[in-house]
C-alpha positions as CSV (number, residue, x, y, z in Angstrom):
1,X,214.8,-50.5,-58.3
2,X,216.0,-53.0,-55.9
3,X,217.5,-50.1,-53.5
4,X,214.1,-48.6,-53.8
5,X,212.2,-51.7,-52.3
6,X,215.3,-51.9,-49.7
7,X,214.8,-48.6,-48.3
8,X,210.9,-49.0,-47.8
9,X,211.3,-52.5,-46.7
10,X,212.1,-51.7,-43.1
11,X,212.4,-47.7,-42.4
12,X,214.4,-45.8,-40.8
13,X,217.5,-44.4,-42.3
14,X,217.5,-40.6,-42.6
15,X,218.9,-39.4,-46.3
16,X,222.3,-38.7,-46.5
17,X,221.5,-34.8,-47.1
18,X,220.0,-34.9,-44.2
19,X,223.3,-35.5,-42.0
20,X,224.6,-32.9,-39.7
21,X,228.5,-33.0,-41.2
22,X,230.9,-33.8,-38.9
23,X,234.1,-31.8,-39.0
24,X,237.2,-32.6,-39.5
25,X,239.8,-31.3,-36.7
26,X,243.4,-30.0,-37.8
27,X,243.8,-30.7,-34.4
28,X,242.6,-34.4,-34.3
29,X,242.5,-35.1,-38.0
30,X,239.8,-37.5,-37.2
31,X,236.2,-37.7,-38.7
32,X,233.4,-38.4,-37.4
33,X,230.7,-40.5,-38.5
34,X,227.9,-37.4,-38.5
35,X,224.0,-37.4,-38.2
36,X,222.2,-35.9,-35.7
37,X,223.6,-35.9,-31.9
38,X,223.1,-39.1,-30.5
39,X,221.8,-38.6,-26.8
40,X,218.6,-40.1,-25.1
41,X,219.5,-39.7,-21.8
42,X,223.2,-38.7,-23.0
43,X,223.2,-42.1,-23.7
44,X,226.2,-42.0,-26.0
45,X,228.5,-40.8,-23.7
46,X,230.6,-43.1,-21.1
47,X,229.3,-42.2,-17.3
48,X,232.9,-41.1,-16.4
49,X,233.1,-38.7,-18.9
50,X,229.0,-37.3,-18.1
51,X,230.3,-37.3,-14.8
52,X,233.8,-35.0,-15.6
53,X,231.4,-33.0,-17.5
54,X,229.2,-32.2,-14.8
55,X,231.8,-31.6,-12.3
56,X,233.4,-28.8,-14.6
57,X,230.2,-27.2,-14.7
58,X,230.7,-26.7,-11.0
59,X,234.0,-25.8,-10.8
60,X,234.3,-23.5,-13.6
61,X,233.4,-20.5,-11.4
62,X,235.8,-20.9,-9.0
63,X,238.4,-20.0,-12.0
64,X,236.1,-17.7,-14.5
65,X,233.8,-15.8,-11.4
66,X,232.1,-13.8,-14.0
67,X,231.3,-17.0,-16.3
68,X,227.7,-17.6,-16.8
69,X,225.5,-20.6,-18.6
70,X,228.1,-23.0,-18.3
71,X,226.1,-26.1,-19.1
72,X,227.3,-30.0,-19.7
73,X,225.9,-30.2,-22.9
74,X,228.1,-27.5,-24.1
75,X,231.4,-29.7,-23.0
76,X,229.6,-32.2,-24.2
77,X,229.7,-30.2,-28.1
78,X,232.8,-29.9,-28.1
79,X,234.6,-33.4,-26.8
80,X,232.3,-34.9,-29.0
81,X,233.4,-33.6,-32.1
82,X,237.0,-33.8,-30.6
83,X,237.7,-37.4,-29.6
84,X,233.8,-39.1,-29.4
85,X,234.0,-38.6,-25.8
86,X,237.3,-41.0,-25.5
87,X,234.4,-43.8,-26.5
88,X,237.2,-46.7,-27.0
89,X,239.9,-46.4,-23.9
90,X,239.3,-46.8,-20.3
91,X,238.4,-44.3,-18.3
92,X,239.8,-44.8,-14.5
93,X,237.7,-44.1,-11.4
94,X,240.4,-41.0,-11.0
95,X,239.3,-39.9,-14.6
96,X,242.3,-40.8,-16.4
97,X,242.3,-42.1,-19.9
98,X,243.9,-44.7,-21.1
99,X,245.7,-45.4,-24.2
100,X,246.0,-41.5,-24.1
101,X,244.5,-39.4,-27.1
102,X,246.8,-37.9,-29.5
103,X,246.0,-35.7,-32.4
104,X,248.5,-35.6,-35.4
105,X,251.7,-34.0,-35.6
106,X,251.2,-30.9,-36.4
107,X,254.8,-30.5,-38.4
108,X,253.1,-29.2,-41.7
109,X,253.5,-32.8,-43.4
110,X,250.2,-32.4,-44.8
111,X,248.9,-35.5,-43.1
112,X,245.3,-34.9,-41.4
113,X,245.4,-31.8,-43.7
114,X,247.6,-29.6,-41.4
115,X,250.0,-27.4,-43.2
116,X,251.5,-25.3,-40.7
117,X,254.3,-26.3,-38.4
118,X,253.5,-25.7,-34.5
119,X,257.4,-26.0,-33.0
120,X,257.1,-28.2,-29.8
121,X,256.4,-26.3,-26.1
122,X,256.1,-29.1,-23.8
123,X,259.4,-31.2,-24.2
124,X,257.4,-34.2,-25.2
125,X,255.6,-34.0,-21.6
126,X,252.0,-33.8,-23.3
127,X,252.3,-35.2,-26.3
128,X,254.8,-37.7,-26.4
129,X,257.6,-36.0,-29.2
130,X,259.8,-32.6,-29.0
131,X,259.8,-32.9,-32.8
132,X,256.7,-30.9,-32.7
133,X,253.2,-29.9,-31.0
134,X,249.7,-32.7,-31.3
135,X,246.8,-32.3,-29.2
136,X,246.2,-34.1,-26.5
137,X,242.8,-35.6,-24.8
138,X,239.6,-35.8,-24.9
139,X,239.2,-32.3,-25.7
140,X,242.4,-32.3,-27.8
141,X,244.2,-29.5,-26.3
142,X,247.6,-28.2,-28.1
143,X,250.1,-28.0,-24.8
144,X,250.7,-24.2,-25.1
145,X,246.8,-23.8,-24.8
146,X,247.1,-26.5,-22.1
147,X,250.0,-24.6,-20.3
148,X,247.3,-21.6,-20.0
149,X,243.6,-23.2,-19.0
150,X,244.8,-26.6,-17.3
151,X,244.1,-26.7,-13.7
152,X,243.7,-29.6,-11.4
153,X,240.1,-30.8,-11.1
154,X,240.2,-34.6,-9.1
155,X,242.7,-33.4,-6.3
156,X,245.6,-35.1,-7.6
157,X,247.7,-32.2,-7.7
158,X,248.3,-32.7,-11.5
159,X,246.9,-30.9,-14.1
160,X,246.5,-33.5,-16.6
161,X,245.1,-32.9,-20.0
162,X,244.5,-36.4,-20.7
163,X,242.0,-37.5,-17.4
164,X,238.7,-36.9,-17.8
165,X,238.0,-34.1,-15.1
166,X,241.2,-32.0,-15.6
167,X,240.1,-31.5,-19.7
168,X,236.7,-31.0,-18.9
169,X,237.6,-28.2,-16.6
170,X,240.4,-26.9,-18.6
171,X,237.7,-26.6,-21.6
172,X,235.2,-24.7,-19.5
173,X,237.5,-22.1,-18.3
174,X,238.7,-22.1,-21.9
175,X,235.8,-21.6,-23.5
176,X,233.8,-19.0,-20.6
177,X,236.9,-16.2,-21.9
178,X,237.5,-13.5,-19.5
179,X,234.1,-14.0,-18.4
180,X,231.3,-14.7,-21.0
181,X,227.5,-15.2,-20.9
182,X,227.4,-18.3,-22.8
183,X,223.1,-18.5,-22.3
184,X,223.5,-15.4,-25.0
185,X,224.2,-17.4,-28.6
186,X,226.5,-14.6,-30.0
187,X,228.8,-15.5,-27.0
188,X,228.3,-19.1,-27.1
189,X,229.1,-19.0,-30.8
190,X,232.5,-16.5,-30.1
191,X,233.2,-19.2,-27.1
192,X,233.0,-22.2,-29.9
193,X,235.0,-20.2,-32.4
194,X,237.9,-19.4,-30.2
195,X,238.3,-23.0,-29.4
196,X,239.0,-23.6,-32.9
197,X,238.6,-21.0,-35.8
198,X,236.6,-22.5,-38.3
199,X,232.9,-21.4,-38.5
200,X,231.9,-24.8,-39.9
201,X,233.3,-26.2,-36.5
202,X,231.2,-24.1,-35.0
203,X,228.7,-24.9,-36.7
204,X,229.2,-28.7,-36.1
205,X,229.3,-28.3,-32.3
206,X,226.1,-26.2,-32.0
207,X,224.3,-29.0,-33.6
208,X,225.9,-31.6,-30.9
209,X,225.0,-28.9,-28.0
210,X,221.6,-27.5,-29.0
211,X,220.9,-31.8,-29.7
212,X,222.4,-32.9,-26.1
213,X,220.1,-30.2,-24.7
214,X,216.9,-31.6,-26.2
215,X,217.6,-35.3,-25.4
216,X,218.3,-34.6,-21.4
217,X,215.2,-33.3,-21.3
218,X,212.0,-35.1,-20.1
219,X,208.7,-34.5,-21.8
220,X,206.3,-32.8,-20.0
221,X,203.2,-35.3,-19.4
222,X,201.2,-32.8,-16.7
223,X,198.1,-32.8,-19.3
224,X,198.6,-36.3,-21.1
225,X,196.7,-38.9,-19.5
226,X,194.8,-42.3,-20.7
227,X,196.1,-44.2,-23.8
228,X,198.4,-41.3,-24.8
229,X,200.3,-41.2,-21.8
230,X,201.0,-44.8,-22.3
231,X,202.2,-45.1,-25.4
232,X,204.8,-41.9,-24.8
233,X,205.8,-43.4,-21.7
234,X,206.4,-47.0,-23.3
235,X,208.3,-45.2,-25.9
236,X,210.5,-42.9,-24.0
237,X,211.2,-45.9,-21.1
238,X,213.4,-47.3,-24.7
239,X,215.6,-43.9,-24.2
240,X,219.3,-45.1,-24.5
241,X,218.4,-48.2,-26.9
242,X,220.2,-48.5,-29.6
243,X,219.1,-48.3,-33.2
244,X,219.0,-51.2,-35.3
245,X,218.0,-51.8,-38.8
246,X,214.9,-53.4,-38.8
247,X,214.7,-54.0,-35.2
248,X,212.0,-53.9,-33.0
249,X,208.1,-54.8,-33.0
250,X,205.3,-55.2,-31.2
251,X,207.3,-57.2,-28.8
252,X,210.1,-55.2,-27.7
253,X,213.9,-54.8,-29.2
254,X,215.0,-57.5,-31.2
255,X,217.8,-57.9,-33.9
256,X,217.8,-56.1,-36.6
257,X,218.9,-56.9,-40.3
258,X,221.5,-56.0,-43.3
259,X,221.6,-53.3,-44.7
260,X,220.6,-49.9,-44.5
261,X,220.3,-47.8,-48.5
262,X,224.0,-46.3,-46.2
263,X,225.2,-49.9,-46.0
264,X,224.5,-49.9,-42.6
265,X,223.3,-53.4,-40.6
266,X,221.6,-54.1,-37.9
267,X,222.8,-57.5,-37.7
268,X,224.1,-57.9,-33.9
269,X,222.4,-54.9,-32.7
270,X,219.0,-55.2,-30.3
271,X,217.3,-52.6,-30.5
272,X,215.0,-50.3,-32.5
273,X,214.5,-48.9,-35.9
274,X,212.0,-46.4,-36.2
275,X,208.7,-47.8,-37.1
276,X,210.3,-50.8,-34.8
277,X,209.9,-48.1,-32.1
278,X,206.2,-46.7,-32.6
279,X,205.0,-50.3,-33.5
280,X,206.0,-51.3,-29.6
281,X,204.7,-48.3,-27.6
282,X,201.1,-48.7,-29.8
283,X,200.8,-52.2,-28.9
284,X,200.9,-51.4,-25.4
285,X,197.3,-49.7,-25.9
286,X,196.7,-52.6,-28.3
287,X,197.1,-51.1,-31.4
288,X,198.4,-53.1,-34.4
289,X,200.5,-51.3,-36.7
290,X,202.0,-52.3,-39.8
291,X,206.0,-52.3,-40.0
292,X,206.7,-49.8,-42.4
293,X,206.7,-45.9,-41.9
294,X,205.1,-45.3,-45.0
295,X,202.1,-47.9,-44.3
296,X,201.9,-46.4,-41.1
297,X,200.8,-43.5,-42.9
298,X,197.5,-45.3,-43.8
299,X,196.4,-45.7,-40.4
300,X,194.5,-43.8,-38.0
301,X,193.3,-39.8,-38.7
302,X,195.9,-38.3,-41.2
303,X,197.2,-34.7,-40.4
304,X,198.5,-33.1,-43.6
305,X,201.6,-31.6,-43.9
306,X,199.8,-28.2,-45.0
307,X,198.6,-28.0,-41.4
308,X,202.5,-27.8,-40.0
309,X,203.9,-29.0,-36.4
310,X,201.6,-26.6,-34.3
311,X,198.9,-29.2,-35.6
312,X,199.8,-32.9,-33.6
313,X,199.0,-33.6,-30.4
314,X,200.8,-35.5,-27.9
315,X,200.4,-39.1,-29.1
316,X,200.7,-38.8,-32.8
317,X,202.4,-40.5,-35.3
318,X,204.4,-38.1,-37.1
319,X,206.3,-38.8,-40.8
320,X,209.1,-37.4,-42.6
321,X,209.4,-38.0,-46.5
322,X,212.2,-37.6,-49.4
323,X,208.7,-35.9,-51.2
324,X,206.5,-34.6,-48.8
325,X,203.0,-35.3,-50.1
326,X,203.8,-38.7,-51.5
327,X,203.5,-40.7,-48.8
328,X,205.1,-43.8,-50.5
329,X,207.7,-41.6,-50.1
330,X,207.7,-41.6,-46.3
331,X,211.5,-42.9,-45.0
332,X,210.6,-41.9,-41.5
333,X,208.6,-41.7,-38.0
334,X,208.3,-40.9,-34.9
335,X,206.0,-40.2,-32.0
336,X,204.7,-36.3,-31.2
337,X,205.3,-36.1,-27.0
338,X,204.3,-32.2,-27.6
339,X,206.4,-29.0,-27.4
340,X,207.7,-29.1,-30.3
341,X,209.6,-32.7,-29.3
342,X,209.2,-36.6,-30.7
343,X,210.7,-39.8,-29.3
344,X,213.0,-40.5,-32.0
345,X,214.8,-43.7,-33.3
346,X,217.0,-41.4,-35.6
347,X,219.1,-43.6,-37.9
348,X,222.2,-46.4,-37.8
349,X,224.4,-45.3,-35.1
350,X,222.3,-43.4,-33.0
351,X,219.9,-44.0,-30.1
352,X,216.7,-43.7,-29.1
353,X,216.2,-40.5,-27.8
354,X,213.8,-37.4,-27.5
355,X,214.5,-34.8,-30.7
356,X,212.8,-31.7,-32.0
357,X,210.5,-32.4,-34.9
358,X,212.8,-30.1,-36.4
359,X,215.6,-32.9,-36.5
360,X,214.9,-34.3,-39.5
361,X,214.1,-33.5,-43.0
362,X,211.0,-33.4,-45.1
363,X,208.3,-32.8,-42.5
364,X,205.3,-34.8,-44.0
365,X,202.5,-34.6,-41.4
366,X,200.9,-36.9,-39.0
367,X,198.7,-39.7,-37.8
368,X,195.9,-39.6,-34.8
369,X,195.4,-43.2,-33.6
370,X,194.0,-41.7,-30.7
């Protein structure tokens, strides 16, 4: 019982189910945290390595002519799930990264579940030991793959797998093959598989890729004018905020508060949980709204769930619930900007950042306020 009143206390958190699972490179043995892709305006990702990113996308086709649909957010997949974007070290103006990344060794030891033993092809030069092979960088490269794809991408005259631009650049002309069509999903989906052979990786990255995509792109407001404009606009100027538990009002960001049904806290953190979120943007038109996600429910014109997505309009509420139909059971909300998208203050970790209404679970309808 006391859980229960927790979790409607404040909003936001997402259930557990609902988590995109992160997986768990043989080649990094690392896990990762999970959820939905945090992005905004790629806000998760250091500007040094959205810069590398971008600069492989133009280079690629000087190495793979026939490459086409080479897009950041696809690099973006990948060195997520591989290393968090090198979120931690420090990245040089040149684009190198220090402490360097290594995976494990890759001896057969067992340890960050690899079983089989890659002998060492590098001397050490890569990955620091002869004893055997561990990937390297941001996008965790084994040195014989290395030895193939690296090329040098900031002039230095080094192919480097652990600075910023050289990886990024080595992953697109790794991943675009003899010369793939990566805006065609079957070959985007072959392009992810080849990097590593596990269709749950794959899996894991399209869900990064397919979420960066969203987030980079700005609603379309043409039509939306009045109130509605400004309470999407108030809400999507918070892009790149980070979430907090229990943060946010009418106000602005503030501090949020322990603990999330996950454990999580937003002690320490400014910024927004979700109802935090639409209760700021609505009092910029000068609407009151109660702090909870569920209450929320109980104002304004309510759209049922029955209706589906194709019925908000640009400037409603819309919920999420573990019992769609219940709306005490609402965990969630966000605000409808149209085409299909919401600004979004996903869950503890994240940011907020535009998402499909797809993105979370238990679609429970909507709220017109105006």
């Amino acid at each position: 019982m006391v859980a229960l009143l927790l979790f409607a206390a404040v909003c936001c958190a997402a259930p557990v189910g609902n988590a995109i699972n992160a997986y768990v490179a043989l080649k990094t043995g690392a896990q990762d945290d999970g959820g939905i892709a945090e992005g905004g305006s790629a806000a998760d990702i250091p500007p040094r390595m959205l810069t590398a990113y971008k600069k492989a996308v133009q280079q690629v086709g000087k190495h793979v002519p026939k490459c086409q649909g080479m897009r950041w957010p696809i690099l973006a997949g990948i060195a997520k799930v591989e290393s968090n974007h090198a979120v931690g070290r420090n990245i040089a103006d040149n684009g190198d990264i220090r402490p360097r990344i290594f995976g494990v060794l890759l001896n057969g030891s067992g340890q960050g579940g690899n079983t089989t033993a890659f002998p060492d092809t590098d001397n050490g030069r890569w990955d620091g030991t002869a004893s055997a092979e561990r990937a390297v960088g941001p996008f965790q490269f084994l040195p014989s793959t290395w030895g193939g794809v690296g090329k040098d991408a900031n002039g230095d005259k080094t192919a480097d797998p652990h600075n910023a631009d050289d990886a990024a650049l080595g992953a697109a002309i790794h991943l675009c093959g003899n010369g793939r069509d990566l805006t065609k999903r079957s070959q985007l989906k072959a392009a992810i598989f080849q990097y590593n052979r596990s269709q749950e990786y794959v899996a894991n990255v399209l869900g990064w890729i397919d979420q960066y995509t969203e987030a980079a792109k700005d609603p379309d407001l043409k039509n939306v004018t009045g109130k509605v404009r400004t309470v999407i606009e108030a809400a999507t100027s918070q892009r790149g905020v980070p979430y907090s538990w229990g943060g946010g009002n009418a106000g602005g960001k503030s501090t949020g508060i322990c603990c999330s049904p996950s454990g999580k806290s937003g002690v320490g953190i400014k910024g927004f949980d979700c109802s935090g979120l639409t209760q700021y943007a609505y009092a910029k038109v000068g609407i009151s709204l109660p702090r909870v996600a569920a209450a929320q429910a109980g104002v304004g014109k309510r759209i049922p769930a029955g209706l589906g997505t194709s019925a908000l309009r640009a400037g409603d509420l819309v919920f999420y619930a573990t019992a769609p139909g219940r709306d005490a059971t609402i965990y969630h909300v966000g605000i409808y900007v149209g085409g299909g998208k919401m600004v979004n203050a996903p869950r503890p970790g994240t940011v907020v950042r535009l998402d499909s209404v797809n993105a979370m679970s238990g679609f429970a309808g909507g709220a017109r306020l105006l």
